[in-house]
TORKOL-4160 file (C-alpha; in steps of 0.2 Angstrom, whole numbers, padded with zeros to 4 digits, m for minus):
285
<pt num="1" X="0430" Y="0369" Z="1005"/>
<pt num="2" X="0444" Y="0378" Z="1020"/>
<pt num="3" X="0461" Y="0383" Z="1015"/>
<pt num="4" X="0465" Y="0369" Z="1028"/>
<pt num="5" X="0457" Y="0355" Z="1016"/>
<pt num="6" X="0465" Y="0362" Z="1000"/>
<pt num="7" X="0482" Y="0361" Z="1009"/>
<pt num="8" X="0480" Y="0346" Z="1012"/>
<pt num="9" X="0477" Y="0339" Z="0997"/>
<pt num="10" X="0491" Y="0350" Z="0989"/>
<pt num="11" X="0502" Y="0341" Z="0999"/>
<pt num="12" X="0497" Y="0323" Z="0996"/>
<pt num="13" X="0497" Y="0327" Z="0979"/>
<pt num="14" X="0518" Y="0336" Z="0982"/>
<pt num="15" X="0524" Y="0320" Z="0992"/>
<pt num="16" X="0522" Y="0307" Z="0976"/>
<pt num="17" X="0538" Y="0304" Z="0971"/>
<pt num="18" X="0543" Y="0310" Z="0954"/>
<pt num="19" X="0546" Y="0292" Z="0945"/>
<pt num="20" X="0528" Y="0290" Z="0946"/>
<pt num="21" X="0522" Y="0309" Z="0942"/>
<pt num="22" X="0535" Y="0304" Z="0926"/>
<pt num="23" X="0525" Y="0288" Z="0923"/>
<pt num="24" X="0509" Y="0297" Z="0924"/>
<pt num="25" X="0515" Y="0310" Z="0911"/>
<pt num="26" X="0519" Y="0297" Z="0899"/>
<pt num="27" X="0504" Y="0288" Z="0900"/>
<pt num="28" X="0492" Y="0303" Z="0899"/>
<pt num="29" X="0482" Y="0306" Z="0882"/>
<pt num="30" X="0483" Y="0320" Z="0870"/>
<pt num="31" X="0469" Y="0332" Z="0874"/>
<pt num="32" X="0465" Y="0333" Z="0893"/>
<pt num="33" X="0457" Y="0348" Z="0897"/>
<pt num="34" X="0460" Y="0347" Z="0918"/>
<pt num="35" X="0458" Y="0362" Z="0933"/>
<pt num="36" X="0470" Y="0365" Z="0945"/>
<pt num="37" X="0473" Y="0375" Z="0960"/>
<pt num="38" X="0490" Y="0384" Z="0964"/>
<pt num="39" X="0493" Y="0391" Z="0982"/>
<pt num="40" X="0509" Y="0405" Z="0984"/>
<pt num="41" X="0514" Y="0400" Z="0999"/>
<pt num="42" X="0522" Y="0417" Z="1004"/>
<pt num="43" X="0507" Y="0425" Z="1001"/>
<pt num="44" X="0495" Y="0412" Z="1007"/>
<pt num="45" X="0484" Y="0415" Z="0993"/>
<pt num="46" X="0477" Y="0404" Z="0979"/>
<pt num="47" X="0471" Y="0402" Z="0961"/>
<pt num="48" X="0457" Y="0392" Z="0953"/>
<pt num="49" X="0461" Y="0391" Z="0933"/>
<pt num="50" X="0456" Y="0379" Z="0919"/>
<pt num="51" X="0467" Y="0373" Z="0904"/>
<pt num="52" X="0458" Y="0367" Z="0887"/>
<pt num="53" X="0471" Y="0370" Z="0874"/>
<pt num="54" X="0476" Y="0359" Z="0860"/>
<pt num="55" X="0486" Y="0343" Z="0866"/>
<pt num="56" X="0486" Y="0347" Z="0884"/>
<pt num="57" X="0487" Y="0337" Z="0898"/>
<pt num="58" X="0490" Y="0340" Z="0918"/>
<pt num="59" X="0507" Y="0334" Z="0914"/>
<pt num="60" X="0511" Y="0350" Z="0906"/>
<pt num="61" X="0505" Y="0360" Z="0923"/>
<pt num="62" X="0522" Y="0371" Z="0931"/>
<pt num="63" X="0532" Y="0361" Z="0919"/>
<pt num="64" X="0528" Y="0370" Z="0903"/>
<pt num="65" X="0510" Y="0380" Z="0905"/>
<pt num="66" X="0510" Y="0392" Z="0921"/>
<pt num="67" X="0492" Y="0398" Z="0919"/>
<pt num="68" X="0486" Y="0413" Z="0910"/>
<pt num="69" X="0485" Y="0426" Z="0922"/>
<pt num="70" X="0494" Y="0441" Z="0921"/>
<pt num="71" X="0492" Y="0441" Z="0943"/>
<pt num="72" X="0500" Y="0425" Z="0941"/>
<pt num="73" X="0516" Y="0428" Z="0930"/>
<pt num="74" X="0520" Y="0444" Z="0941"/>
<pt num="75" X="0520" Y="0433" Z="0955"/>
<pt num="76" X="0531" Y="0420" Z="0946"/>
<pt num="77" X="0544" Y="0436" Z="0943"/>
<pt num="78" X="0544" Y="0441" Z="0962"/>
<pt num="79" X="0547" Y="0425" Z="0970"/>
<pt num="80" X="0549" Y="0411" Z="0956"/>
<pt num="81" X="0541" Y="0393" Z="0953"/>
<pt num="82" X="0546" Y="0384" Z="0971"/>
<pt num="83" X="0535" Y="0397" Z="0979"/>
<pt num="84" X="0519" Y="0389" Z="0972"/>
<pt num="85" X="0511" Y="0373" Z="0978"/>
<pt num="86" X="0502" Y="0363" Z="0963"/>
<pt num="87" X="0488" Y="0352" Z="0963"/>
<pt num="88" X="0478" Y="0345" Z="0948"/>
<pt num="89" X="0462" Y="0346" Z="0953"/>
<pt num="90" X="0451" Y="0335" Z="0940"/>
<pt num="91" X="0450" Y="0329" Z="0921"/>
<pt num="92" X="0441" Y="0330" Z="0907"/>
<pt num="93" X="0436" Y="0323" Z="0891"/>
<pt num="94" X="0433" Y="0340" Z="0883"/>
<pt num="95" X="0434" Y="0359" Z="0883"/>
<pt num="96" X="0417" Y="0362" Z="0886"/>
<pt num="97" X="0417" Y="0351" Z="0901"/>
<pt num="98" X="0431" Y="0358" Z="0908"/>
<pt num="99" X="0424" Y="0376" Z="0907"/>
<pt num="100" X="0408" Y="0372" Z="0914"/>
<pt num="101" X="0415" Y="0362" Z="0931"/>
<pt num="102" X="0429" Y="0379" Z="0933"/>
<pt num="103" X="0411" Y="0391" Z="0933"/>
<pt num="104" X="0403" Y="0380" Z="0944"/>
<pt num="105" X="0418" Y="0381" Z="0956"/>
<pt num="106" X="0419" Y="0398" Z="0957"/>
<pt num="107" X="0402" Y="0401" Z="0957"/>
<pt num="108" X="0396" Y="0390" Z="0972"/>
<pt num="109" X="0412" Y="0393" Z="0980"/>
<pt num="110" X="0410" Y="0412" Z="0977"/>
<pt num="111" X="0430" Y="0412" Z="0972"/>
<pt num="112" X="0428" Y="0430" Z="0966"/>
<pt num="113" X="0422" Y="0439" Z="0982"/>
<pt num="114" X="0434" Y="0427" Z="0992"/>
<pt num="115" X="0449" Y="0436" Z="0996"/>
<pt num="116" X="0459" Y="0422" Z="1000"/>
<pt num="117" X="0457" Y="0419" Z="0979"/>
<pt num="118" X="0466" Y="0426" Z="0966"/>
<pt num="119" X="0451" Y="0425" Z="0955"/>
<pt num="120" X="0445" Y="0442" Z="0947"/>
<pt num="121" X="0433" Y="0434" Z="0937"/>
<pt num="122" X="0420" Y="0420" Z="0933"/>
<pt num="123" X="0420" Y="0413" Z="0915"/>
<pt num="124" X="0405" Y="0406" Z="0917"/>
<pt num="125" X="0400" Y="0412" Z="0897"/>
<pt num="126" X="0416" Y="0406" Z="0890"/>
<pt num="127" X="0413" Y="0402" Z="0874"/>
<pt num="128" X="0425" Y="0386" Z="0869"/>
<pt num="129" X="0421" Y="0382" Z="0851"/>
<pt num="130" X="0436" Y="0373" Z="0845"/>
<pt num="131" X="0431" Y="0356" Z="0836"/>
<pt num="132" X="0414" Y="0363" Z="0832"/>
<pt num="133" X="0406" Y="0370" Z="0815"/>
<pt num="134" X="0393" Y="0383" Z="0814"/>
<pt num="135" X="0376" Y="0375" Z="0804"/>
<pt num="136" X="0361" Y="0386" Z="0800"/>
<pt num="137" X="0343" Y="0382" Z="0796"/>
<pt num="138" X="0340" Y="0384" Z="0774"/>
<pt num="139" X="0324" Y="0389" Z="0781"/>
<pt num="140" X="0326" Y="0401" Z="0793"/>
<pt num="141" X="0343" Y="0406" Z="0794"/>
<pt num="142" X="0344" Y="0414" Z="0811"/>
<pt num="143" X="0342" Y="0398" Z="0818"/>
<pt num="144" X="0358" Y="0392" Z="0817"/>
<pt num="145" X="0367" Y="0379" Z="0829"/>
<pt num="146" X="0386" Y="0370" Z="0833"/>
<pt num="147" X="0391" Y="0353" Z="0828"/>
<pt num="148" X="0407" Y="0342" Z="0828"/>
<pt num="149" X="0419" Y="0347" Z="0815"/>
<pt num="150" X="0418" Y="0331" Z="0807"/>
<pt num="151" X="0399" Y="0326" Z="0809"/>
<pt num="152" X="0389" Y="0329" Z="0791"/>
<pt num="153" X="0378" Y="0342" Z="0789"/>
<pt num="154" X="0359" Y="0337" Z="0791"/>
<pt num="155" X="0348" Y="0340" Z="0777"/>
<pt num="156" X="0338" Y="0354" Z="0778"/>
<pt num="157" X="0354" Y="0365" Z="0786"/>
<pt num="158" X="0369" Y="0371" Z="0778"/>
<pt num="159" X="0389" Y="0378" Z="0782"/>
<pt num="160" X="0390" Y="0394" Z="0792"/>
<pt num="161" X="0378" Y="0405" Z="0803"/>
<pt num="162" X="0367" Y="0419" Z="0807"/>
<pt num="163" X="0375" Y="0436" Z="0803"/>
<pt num="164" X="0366" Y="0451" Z="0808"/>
<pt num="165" X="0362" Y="0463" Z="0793"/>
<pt num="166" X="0372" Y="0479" Z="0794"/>
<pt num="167" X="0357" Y="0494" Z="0801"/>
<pt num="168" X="0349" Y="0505" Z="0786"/>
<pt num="169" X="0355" Y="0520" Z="0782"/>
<pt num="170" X="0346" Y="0537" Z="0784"/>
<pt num="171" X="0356" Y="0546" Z="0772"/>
<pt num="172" X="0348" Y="0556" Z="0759"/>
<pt num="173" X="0332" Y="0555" Z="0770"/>
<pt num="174" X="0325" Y="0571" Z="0779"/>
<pt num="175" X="0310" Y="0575" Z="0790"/>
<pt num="176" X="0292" Y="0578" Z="0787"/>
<pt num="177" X="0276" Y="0579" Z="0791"/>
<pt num="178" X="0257" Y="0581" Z="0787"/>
<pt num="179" X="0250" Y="0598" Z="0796"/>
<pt num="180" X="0232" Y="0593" Z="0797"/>
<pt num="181" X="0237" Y="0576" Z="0805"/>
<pt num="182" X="0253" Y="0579" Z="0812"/>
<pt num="183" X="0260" Y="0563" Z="0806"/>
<pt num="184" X="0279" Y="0564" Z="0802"/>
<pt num="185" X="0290" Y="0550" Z="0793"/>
<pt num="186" X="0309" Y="0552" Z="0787"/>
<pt num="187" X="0305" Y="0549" Z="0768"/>
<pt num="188" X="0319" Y="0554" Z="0753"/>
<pt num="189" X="0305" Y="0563" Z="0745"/>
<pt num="190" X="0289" Y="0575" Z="0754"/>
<pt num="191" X="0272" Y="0570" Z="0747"/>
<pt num="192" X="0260" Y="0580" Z="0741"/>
<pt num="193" X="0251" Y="0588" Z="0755"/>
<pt num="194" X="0267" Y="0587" Z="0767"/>
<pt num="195" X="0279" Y="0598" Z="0770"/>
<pt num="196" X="0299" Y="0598" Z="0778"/>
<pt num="197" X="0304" Y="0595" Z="0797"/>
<pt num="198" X="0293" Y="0588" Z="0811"/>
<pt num="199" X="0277" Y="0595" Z="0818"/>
<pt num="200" X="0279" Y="0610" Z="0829"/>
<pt num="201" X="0270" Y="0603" Z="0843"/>
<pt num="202" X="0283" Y="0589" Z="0844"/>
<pt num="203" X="0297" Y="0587" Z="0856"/>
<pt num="204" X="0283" Y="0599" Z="0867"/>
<pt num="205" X="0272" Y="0594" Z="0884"/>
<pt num="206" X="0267" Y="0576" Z="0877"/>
<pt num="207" X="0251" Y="0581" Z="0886"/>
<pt num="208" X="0245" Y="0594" Z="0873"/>
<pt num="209" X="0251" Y="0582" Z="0858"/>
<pt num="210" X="0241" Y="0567" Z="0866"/>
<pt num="211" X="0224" Y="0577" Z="0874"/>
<pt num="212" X="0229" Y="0569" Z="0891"/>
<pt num="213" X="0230" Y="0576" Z="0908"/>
<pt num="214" X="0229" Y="0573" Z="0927"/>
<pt num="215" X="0211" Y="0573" Z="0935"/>
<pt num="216" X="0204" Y="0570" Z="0952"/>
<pt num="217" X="0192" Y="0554" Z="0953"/>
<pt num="218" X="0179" Y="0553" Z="0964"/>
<pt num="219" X="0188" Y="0545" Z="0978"/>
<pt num="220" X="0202" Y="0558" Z="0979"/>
<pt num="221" X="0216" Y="0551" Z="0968"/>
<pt num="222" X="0225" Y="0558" Z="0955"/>
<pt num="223" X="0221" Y="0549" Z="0936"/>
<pt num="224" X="0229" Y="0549" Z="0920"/>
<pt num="225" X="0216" Y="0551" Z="0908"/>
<pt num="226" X="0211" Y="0561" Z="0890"/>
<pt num="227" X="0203" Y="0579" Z="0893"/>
<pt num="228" X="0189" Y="0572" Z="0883"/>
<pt num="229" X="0183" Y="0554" Z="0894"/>
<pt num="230" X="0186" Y="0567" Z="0910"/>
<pt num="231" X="0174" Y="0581" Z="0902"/>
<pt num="232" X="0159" Y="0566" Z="0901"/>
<pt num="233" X="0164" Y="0559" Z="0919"/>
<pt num="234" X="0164" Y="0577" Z="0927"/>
<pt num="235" X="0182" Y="0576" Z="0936"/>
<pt num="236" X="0190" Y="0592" Z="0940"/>
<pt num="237" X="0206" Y="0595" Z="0933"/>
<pt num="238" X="0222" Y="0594" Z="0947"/>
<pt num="239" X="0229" Y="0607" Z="0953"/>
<pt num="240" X="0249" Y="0611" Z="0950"/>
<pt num="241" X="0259" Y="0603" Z="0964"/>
<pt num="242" X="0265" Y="0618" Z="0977"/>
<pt num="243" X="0281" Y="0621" Z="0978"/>
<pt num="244" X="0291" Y="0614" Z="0993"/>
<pt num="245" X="0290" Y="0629" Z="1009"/>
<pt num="246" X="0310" Y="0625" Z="1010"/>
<pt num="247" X="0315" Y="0628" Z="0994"/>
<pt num="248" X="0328" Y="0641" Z="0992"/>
<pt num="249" X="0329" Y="0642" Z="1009"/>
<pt num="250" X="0345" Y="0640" Z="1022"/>
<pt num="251" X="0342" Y="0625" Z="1036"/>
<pt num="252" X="0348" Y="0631" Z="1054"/>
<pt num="253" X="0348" Y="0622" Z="1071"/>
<pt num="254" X="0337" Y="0629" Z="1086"/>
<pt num="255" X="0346" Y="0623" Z="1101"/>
<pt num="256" X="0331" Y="0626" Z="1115"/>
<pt num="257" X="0319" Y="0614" Z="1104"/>
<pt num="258" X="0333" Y="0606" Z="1093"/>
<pt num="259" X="0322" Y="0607" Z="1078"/>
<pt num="260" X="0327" Y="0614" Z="1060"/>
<pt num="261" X="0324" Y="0630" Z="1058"/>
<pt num="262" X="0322" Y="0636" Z="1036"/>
<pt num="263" X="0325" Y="0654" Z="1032"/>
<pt num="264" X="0328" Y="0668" Z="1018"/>
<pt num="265" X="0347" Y="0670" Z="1015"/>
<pt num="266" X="0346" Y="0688" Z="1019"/>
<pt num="267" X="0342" Y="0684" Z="1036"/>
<pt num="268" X="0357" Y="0671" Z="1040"/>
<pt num="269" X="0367" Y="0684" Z="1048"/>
<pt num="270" X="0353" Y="0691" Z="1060"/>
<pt num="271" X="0348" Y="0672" Z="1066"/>
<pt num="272" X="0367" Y="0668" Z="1069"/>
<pt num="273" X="0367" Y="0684" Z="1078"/>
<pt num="274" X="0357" Y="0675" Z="1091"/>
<pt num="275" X="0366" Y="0661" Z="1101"/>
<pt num="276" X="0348" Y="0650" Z="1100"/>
<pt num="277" X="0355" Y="0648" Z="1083"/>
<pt num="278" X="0369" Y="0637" Z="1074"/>
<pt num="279" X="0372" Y="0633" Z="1058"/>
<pt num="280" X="0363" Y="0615" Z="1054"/>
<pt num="281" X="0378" Y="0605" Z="1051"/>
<pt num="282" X="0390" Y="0612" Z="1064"/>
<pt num="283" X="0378" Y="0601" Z="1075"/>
<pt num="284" X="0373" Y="0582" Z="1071"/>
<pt num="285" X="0358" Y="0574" Z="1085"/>
C-alpha cells in the first residue's frame, strides 16, 4: 500500500466528527483487540502496531494507550500528541487473531526493511497465551497442548505441561579408558582391566585412531577410505598437498607486463630499486 493511500484513509478516518467517534466508543465491547497505524506528520514516518490487552478496545487508541514503543513515546516527548495522525486499522475477536493479521502485515508489506516504517521488528512468534491453560498427555507428557481456560480437561490428559528435565551431572565422575580397546567412558568408578583418563591416541590425527586415509582411485581422484580396503584394491597412497609457491612471499607490480610479481622479503629493496617495479597496492588495474 503507498504512503499516498494510507493518508488517505487517515484522513477520512480524522474528518468524522467527534459526537460519532464518542458514540462509537460507547458502543464498542470489552475485549477488542484492533491494529492501527500512526503517521508523525513532521517526520513523515509511520507505525504499524497491535493492541490485545485486557478490556481494550480502539476507543482507548491516543486517548488513553499510545502504543508500546519506546521510538514512539520519544517522539510523543519531542513534538506531543497533535503531531500524530491516528487511524484504526481493523478488529478482532481475539488476541491471537489480532497478532497473526499484524505479522502478516509486516511481513508481506516488508515493514521492517521499509524506511518510511518505524518498525524494528516482526512478532510474527508472539506468543499470546492469555485465556488459555496448558494440558498434557498422562501418556506421554511431552505432548502437551493449550486450551480455553474454562473448557474441561479431556480424559486421558491432565493440568500443566511439558517441562524439560534439568541435564545430568558429571560430578564425581572422571575419565577412563580400556588400553587394549581404547574404549573410554566417564564412569564414577574404573573397572577392572581400565585404567584413568582417555586414550593417548585421542584428541590425535583422527586418521590414525580410525585406520583411514586418502588414496588415489583408478580414475585420478582422491578417496577417503581405510588403509586396509585400499591395500586389497591396489591404490597408491596420496601424496601431501605442496605448499603454495607464494607463500611467505611479497606481491609486487611489473609495470612493462602489469603482472604480479612474488619475491623473498630480502629482496624488496633491490626490486624497488628498479623503476619496472612498484609496490602491488600502490597500483590498482
Amino acid at each position: 500500500m503507498c504512503v499516498g493511500t494510507i493518508l488517505n484513509r487517515v484522513d477520512t478516518l480524522l474528518q468524522r466528527n467527534a459526537r460519532a467517534y464518542s458514540h462509537r466508543r460507547r458502543q464498542q465491547p470489552e475485549d477488542r483487540p484492533y491494529t492501527y497505524l500512526l503517521h508523525c506528520k513532521p517526520l513523515g514516518l509511520f507505525y504499524y502496531g497491535v493492541r490485545y490487552a485486557k478490556g481494550c478496545c480502539p476507543a482507548e487508541l491516543w486517548v488513553d494507550y499510545f502504543t508500546s514503543s519506546a521510538v514512539i513515546h520519544r517522539l510523543l516527548e519531542i513534538y506531543g500528541q497533535h503531531a500524530f495522525e491516528v487511524e484504526v486499522r481493523r478488529t478482532f475477536t481475539t488476541a491471537q487473531q489480532a497478532c497473526a493479521w499484524e505479522a502478516k502485515v509486516i511481513t508481506r508489506a516488508k515493514l521492517v526493511t521499509d524506511a518510511r516504517f518505524l518498525n524494528k521488528h516482526n512478532a510474527a512468534f508472539r506468543p499470546v497465551n492469555r485465556g488459555l491453560k496448558a494440558i498434557r498427555l498422562i501418556a506421554n507428557p511431552k505432548h502437551s497442548v493449550r486450551i480455553p481456560i474454562d473448557a474441561a480437561i479431556p480424559n486421558g490428559f491432565e493440568l500443566g505441561c511439558y517441562r524439560t528435565p534439568p541435564k545430568k551431572s558429571n560430578k564425581g565422575t572422571f575419565w577412563c579408558h580400556d588400553p587394549a580397546t581404547l574404549a573410554y567412558a566417564m564412569l564414577a568408578e574404573v573397572p577392572v582391566g581400565w585404567v584413568k583418563g582417555r586414550p593417548s591416541t585421542h584428541n590425535t590425527n583422527s586418521a590414525k585412531i580410525s585406520g583411514r586415509s586418502f588414496f588415489l582411485n583408478p580414475e585420478g581422484k582422491r578417496v577417503h577410505m581405510s588403509i586396509k580396503e585400499a591395500g586389497a584394491l591396489g591404490y597408491p597412497k596420496c601424496l601431501p598437498v605442496k605448499k603454495s609457491p607464494s607463500r611467505g612471499k611479497q606481491k609486487l607490480r611489473d609495470l612493462e607486463t602489469g603482472k604480479v610479481v612474488f619475491i623473498d622479503p630480502s629482496e624488496r629493496a633491490s626490486f624497488l630499486a628498479n623503476p619496472r617495479y612498484v609496490d602491488y597496492f600502490r597500483v590498482r588495474r
